[in-house]
N, C-alpha and C positions, 0 to 999 in steps of 0.2 A: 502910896495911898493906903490906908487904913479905914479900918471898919468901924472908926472909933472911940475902939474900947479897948483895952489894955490889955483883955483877959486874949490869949492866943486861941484862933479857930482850930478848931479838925485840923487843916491842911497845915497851919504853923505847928503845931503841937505833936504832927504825923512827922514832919522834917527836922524836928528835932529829936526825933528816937533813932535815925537811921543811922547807922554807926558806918562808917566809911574804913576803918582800918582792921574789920574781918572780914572775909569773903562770904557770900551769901548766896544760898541755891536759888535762888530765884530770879537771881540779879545774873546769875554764871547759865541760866537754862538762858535767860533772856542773849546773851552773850552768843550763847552756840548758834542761838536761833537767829544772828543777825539783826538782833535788834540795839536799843540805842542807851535802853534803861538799866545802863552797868558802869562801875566805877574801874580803875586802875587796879584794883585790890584784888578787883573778880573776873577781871581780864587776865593778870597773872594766872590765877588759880585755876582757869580753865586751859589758858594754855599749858601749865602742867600736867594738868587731867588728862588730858587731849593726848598730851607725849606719852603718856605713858597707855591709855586706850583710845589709840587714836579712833576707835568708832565713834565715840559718843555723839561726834554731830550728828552723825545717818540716825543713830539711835532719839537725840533731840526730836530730826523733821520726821522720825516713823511714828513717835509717839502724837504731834501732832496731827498727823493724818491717819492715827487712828482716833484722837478723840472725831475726828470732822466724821467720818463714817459712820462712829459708835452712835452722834447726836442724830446722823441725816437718816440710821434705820430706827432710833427708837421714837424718834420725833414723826418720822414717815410711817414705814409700817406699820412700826406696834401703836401711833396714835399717842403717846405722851404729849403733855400739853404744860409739864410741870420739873423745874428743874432745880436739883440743888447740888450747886456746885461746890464742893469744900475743899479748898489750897489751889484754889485758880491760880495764884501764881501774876506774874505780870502780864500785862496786854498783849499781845504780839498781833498776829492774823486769824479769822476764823476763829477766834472765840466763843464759848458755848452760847450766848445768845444772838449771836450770828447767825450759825449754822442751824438753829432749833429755829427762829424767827422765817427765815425763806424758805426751810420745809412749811411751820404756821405762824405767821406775825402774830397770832392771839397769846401765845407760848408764853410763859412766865419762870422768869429767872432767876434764882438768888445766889449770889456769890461768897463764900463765905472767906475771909484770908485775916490773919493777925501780924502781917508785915507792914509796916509804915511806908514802906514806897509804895508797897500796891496802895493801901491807905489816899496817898496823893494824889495815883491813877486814879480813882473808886469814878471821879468823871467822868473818865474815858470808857469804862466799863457798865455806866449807869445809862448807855443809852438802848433805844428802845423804839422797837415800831408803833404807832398811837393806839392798834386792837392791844398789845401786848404792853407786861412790866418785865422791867430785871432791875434787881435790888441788889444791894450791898449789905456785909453783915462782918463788922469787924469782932472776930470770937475765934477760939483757938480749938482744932480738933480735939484738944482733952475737954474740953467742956460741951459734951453730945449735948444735953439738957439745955444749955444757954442756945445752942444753937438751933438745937427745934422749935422752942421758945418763942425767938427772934424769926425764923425763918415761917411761922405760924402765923404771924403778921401779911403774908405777903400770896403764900402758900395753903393750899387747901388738904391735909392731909387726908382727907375723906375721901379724896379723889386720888387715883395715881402718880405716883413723881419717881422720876429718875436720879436716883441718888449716886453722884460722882465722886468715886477720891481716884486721883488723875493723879498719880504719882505721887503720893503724902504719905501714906501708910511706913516706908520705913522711916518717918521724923518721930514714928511712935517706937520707941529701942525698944522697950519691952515686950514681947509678942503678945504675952498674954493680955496686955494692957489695949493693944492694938487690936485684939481679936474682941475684948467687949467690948470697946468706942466702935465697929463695925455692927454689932448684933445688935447696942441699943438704939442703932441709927436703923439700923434695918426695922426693926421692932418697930419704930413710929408711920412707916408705910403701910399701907391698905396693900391689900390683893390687887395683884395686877400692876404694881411698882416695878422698875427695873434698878438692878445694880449696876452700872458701868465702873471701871477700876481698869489701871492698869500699876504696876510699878516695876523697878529694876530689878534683877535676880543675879543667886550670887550661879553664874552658871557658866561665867568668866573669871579665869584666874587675874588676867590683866585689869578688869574692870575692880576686880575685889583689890588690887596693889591701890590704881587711880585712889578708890575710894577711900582705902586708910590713909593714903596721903594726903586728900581735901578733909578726913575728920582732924586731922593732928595739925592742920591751921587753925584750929581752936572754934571754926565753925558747927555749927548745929550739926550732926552728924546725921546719914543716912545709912540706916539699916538693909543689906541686901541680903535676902530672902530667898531660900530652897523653893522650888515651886509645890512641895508636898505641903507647906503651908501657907504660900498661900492660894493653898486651893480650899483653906478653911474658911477664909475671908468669904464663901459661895457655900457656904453647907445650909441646905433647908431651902434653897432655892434651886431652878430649873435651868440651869445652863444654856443660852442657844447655842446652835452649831456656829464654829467650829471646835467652840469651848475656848477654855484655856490655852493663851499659843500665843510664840512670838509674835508682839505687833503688827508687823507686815504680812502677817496669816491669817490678820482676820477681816474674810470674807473683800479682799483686794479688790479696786473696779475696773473693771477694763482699759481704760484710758489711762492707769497708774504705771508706770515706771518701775516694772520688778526690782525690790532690790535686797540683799540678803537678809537673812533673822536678827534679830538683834535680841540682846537681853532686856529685850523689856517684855513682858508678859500681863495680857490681860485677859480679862474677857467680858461677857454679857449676860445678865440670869436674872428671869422673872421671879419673882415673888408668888406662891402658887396662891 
């Protein structure tokens, strides 16, 4: 059945950019995580990763249980009511307006990603409790300006917002380049904003092998990062406790299943 009209929608036009014979981090996170939206390509490529640090799935589900945490205190205690999320990544579970919505249905979301499969997801990500929005915003972390832009439509920056990069920051190679797409994103929030961030660190020699061997598949490479910088990604803001720290260290709940550190490292910092 067709729409039509000959000209290809969004969802045609998203399915034909997605290239099937490179492996893709989002497609290989989706993979570890047990999910379904991965090809042959990125199945290989993870189970190589895998062989060689075999952590990464624990590392995978730590990182998602800390986004669920990061949203359920700054959505709960601190009161945010306003999200923006850039490199969401595929759908999986507990998604940031999930977890933000049953702290406050009224909560407002924007998703930012520049990958054509999530593109196809945007669906499945665009739903929403009726007090509350969450939005889509196809735009690419080098373009901070498009993406405030865009998310300004949706988003009240007069008021507080939680600004997310959830594992993105090493797709930026150049540090320095990576250090102002964070400062001029920062810079667009008011007082009383939070940062939420976590990414991988080179603080594994096995992880740092894993990764030169998924960049030399010819895919987008990720950069893995000393924690002395990225602890600049938080300069001029207020840390909460516990700070900077493995995953699984920040601020655990009761009911969780201890399980060891992993290299992945974030944390959480107001905006004064």
């Amino acid at each position: 059945m067709t729409n039509g009209s000959s000209t290809p929608g969004p969802t045609q036009q998203a399915w034909s950019k997605i290239d099937t014979t490179v492996p893709h981090s989002a497609r290989i996170w989706n993979y570890w995580m047990g999910g379904k939206d991965n090809y042959e390509v990125d199945r290989i490529a993870g189970d190589q990763y895998r062989e060689v640090a075999p952590n990464i799935e624990v590392m995978a589900r730590a990182s998602r249980a800390y986004l669920i945490r990061t949203v359920t205190h700054v959505a709960g205690e601190c009161g945010i009511r306003q999200f923006l999320d850039i490199g969401t990544g595929l759908p999986t579970y507990d998604n940031t307006h999930q977890v933000a919505q049953r702290m406050a249905p009224e909560a407002r979301i924007v998703y930012v990603d520049n990958d054509p499969l999530v593109l196809r997801h945007a669906q499945a990500l665009l739903t929403s409790t009726p007090e509350g929005v969450t939005d889509y915003i196809d735009a690419d972390l080098h373009e901070p300006e498009r993406i405030l832009e865009m998310a300004a439509k949706t988003l009240d920056f007069d008021q507080p917002v939680a600004l997310m990069l959830m594992g993105i920051l090493g797709h930026i190679q150049n540090y320095d380049d990576a250090v102002s797409i964070v400062r001029r994103l920062q810079q667009a929030l008011p007082s009383g904003s939070y940062f939420v961030h976590y990414d991988s660190t080179d603080t594994d020699q096995a992880l740092k092998e894993a990764q030169q061997g998924y960049d030399d598949t010819g895919a987008v490479p990720y950069v893995l990062r000393g924690l002395t910088e990225i602890s600049r990604f938080y300069d001029g803001l207020d840390l909460i406790e516990p700070g900077i720290v493995s995953c699984p260290l920040w601020r655990p709940g009761p009911s969780e299943t201890p399980i060891e550190t992993t290299d992945v490292h974030g944390g959480v910092a107001r905006k004064p």
